[in-house]
C-alpha positions, 0 to 999 in steps of 0.5 A: 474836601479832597477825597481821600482814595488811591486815584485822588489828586491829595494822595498822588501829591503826598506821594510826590511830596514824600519823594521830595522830601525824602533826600532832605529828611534822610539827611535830617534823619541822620544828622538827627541820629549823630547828634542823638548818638553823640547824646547818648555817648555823652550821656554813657559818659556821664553816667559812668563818670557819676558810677565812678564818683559814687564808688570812689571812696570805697575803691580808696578803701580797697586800694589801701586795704590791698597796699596794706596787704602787701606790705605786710606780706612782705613782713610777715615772710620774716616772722613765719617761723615764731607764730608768737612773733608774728601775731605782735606783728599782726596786732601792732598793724592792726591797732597802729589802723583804723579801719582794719579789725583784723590781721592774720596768716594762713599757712598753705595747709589752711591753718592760721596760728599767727593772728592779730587777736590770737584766734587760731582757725583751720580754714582748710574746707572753707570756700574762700580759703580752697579759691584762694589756693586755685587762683593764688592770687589777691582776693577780695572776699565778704564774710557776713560772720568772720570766724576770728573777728564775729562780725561782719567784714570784707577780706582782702587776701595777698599771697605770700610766696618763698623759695618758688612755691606758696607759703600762705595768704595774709588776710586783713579784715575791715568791718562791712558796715564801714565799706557799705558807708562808702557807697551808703548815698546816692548820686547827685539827683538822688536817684541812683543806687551802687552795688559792688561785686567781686570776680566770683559775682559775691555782693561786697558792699551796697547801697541797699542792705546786703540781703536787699542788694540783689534787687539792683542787679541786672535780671538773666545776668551773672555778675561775675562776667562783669568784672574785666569786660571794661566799663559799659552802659546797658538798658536792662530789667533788674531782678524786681522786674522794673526796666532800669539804665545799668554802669559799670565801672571797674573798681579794682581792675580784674577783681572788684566792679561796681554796677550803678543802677538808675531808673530809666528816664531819670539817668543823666540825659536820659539814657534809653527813654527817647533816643531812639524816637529823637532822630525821627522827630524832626524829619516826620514833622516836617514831612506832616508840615508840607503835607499839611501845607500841600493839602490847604494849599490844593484844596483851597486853590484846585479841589474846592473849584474841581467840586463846583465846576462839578457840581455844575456840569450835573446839574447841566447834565440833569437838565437844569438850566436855571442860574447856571453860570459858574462863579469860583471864589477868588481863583487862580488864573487858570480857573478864571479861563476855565469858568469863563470856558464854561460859562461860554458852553453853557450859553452855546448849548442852552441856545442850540437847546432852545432853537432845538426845542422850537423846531421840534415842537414845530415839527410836533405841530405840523406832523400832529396836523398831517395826523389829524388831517389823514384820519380825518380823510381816511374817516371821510373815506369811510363815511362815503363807504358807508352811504353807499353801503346803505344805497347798496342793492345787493348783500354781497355789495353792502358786505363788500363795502363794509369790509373796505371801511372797517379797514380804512377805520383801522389806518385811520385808527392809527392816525388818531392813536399817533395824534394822540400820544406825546412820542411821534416816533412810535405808537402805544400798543395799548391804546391802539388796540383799545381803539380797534376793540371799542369800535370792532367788537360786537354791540349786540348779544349773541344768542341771547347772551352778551359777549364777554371781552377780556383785555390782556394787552401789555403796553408796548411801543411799536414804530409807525411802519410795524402800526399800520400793518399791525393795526390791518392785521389786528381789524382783520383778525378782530373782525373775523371773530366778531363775525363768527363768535357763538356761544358754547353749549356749556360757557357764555360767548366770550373774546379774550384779546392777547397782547404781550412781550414772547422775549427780548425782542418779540411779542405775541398778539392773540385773539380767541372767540368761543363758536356756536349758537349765533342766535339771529345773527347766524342769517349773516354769514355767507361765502366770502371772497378770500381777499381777508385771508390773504390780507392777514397771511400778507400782513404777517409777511409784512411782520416778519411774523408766524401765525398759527391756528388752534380750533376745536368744536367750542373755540378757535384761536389765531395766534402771530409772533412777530418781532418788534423792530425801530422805525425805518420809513414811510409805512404806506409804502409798504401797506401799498405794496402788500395791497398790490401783491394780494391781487396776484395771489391765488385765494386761500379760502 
């Protein structure tokens, strides 16, 4: 599968894909927003229409109740003088209706002596009567216990004005529970509720009683500022807290409204429920399609063919070159030549490996043979020296000869180390100086004592030039504490062998012996000739290397750091050369 990252080839198409995609789901997206906006208008639409239908009833009863009002203002003008007069005015208008159950006249000061029942009133310090005297101008009113009829109505006042000035308010009356009827149902799909309210935001009739009328009002919201601001459609929060589609209509314009309250994803066309995701359903889904197009189409015909290809060139990598040849699963043209390419390499490569492989393991053979053949020689060499040394006539001959032979065993020392080991191109410090310390260290007590060898040696690899000087100076060195190990009054005869890295890129080789008693060997020591002493301070010029000495009454320990550098040569040359200069130099012992 494609790996999803920054840098993948899926993510890099997504993002191409997506620049493509985006003109046509920009326009997609707002063809799809215009046609959700034109859905919701129609929607908007036809929820005020269904507003209006639920209220029309009781706007039929309001337009009548205002008529009424105004026609008989303009009678009762005529009968204001004889109160007596114009209460049988007001009683013959009232039972000649059906709907009102009260008519009356209140003077300007407040006072209404001319009524339909024959109540008098003062209305002088009632609200509705001190607004009606502010506005001078229709009103309608709700009085949940009428002070001339005892029940519950709805008002409809009308000024009366004469000579220029206000005279009164005539004052009809109908019974509440007659314009809660009106509005006593519910739209079509049973959903709705109506509630209407005048200019001052007073709760005239509902669908709900009147004391649970308030439940289907907009929350945070006066309804007063309602009337006169035009029909109009809102998602709001209605006062219990649930999230509902609000319509108002106007009813009497400028005086009565009515607000139809509708749970949000039940109002016609579902006004505030998915309009605002609609526009973007189209243009995502078909962006997830050709994404999801794109994503088969380049795993089944690129990635999958990309992670074998892989997968082959590690396993070519790592070195197995068992059933190499790369086979893709029905690929594209361009795949084809390139599994053809690959399996063309991998047989180029595995032939030249192959013919590699022979000559390397004929130069194996032939270098393990010129090895074998110069330690066998350089031994031979040594054999010789040790007939003669036996033959010898005088101490100073056999000693003379022995050194000779214990330095050609030490180049020979490094034939074998090289003929024995698996890398040709360096010699393992470890098995080198094993060699020298078996064949160099003492077979015989000292003083009674048996000298105690101590090994700290680090395997390291050292190239074949630094071997040979190496392996000279160390059966030098070795030598020279062989010949003069003793044994301490106070600890047992003892060599310690140290060989370790000093950093990065020097070592430290070290060689401590205890001095003292020699027992029967101390007969053996005599001057020498200064030839090993020189030998050892040209080996470690030869190394690059500084030596330093530290000798007290009971040791004494020679020490060479030198650094470790790669093959470059033919060693014996170098080896010849320092022999050739030790000839010219003065003696140091």
């Amino acid at each position: 599968m494609a790996e999803l990252s920054s840098k993948g080839l899926f993510i890099r198409l997504a993002g191409l894909l997506t620049f493509a995609l985006f003109p046509l789901g920009s326009i997609a997206l707002w063809q799809t927003w215009e046609v959700a906006e034109n859905a919701t208008e129609l929607s908007e639409a036809a929820v005020l229409a269904a507003t209006e239908r639920g209220a029309a009833d009781e706007r039929r009863l309001l337009e009548r109740a205002r008529g009424a009002a105004r026609a008989l203002s303009a009678s009762t003008v005529l009968t204001l003088d004889d109160p007596a007069e114009c209460s049988t005015l007001m009683n013959r208008f009232v039972s000649a209706q059906d709907i009102f159950v009260f008519a009356g006249f209140i003077r300007a000061d407040g006072m209404m002596e001319c009524s339909s029942n024959g109540v008098t009133v003062d209305y002088a310090d009632d609200d509705r009567f001190v607004r009606a005297l502010e506005h001078q101008e229709e009103m309608f009113e709700v009085n949940a216990a009428g002070d001339a009829t005892g029940q519950s109505v709805v008002i409809v006042s009308n000024p009366v004005f004469g000579a220029g000035r206000l005279l009164g308010f005539v004052s009809i009356s109908l019974p509440h529970n007659l314009a809660a009827k009106t509005v006593d149902r519910t739209d079509s799909v049973g959903v709705a509720k109506y509630v209407s309210v005048n200019r001052n935001g007073t709760i005239l009739s509902s669908s709900l009683p009147i004391d649970q009328a308030t439940s289907l009002l907009p929350s945070g919201v006066d309804p007063a500022n309602f009337v006169g601001s035009g029909n109009q459609t809102f998602l709001g929060t209605s006062k219990t807290g649930k999230e509902r589609v609000f319509a108002i209509a106007e009813m009497i314009p400028g005086e009565v409204v009515v607000i139809g309250s509708w749970p949000v994803g039940e109002a016609i066309g579902g006004i505030g429920a998915s309009s605002l995701w609609a526009p973007l359903i189209f243009p995502v889904a078909m962006w997830f399609a050709g994404i999801s197009v794109a994503f088969v189409g380049v795993n089944t015909l690129v990635i999958q063919h990309i992670y074998r290809l892989r997968h082959a060139m590690r396993r070519f990598a790592r070195g197995d070159r068992s059933d190499m040849k790369l086979a893709f699963d029905n690929p594209p043209r361009e795949f084809e030549v390139l599994e053809t390419s690959f399996n063309r390499m991998v047989r180029i490569i595995t032939a030249a490996e192959e013919k590699s492989g022979e000559d390397l393991q004929e130069k194996t053979v032939l270098l393990r043979e010129v090895h074998h053949r110069v330690k066998n020689n350089l031994q031979l060499i040594a054999s010789i020296m040790n007939m003669h040394g036996r033959v010898a006539e005088t101490p100073e001959a056999r000693q003379l000869l022995s050194k000779l032979q214990r330095r050609v065993r030490g180049l020979a020392t490094v034939h074998q180390t090289m003929n024995s080991t698996t890398q040709m191109t360096s010699v393992n410090s470890q098995s080198l100086l094993d060699q020298l310390i078996n064949e160099l260290a003492p077979p015989f007590p000292v003083a009674g004592h048996n000298v105690a060898i101590q090994r700290d040696v680090m395997p390291m690899s050292i190239s074949p030039d630094q071997a040979v000087v190496f392996s000279m100076l160390a059966a030098e060195v070795l030598t020279n504490a062989v010949k003069y190990v003793g044994k301490p009054k106070s600890a047992e005869p003892a060599l310690h062998v140290i060989f370790e890295k000093q950093d990065s890129a020097a070592v430290r080789f070290a060689i401590f012996n205890t001095k003292g008693d020699r027992g029967q060997h101390a007969h053996t020591d005599f001057v020498g000739t200064g030839i090993g002493q020189k030998l050892m301070v040209a080996f470690v010029a030869q190394l690059n290397g500084v030596s330093a000495v530290q000798e007290d009454d009971d040791s004494y320990l020679y020490e060479v750091t030198f650094p470790v550098t790669q093959f470059e040569g033919d060693p014996m040359a170098d080896v010849q050369e320092t022999a050739a200069d030790t000839t010219q130099r003065p003696a140091l012992v």
